[in-house]
Phi, psi and omega in degrees: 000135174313137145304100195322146183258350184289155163293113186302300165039162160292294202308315190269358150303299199307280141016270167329285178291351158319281179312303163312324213261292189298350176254346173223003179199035167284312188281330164245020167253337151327307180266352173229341166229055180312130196077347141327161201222139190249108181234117200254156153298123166274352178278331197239006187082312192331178180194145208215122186263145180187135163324309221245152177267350182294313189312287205293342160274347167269352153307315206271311182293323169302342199260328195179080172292348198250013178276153168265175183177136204253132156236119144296112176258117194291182202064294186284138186288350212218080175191007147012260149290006176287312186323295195297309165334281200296002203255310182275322180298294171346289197287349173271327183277324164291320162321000000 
């Protein structure tokens, strides 16, 4: 498989899906799936919605394992970086 071209960094993950998140799924997932957990692909914006973050980041790696990928709990500010973590755990547990 090609080696993914984004910059791996925490930050410039964290960053990315930030930026993504407030621009393409903020206004309606704020208001219809509060608490709910978002694991967006930062190469391509998709976004993969689930109750549990393990589902939605193990939904997301299967879509585009060789992808970095933000993970998010809507409504809370403080689940972030968790996204770059579960992406390598993942991809070392499926390898």
């Amino acid at each position: 498989m090609a080696e993914s071209q984004f910059p791996s960094k925490p930050d410039r993950v964290t960053e990315a899906g930030e930026q993504i998140y407030r621009e393409r799924y903020w206004a309606q997932y704020e208001a219809s799936h509060f608490g709910k957990f978002l694991a967006i692909d930062v190469e391509t914006g998709e976004a993969t919605l689930a109750d549990e973050a393990v589902d939605a980041m193990e939904q997301a790696h299967q879509a585009s394992p060789d992808h970095m990928l933000y993970l998010l709990k809507i409504g809370s500010p403080h689940i972030g970086r968790l996204g770059f973590r579960l992406s390598h755990a993942l991809t070392s547990r499926v390898l």
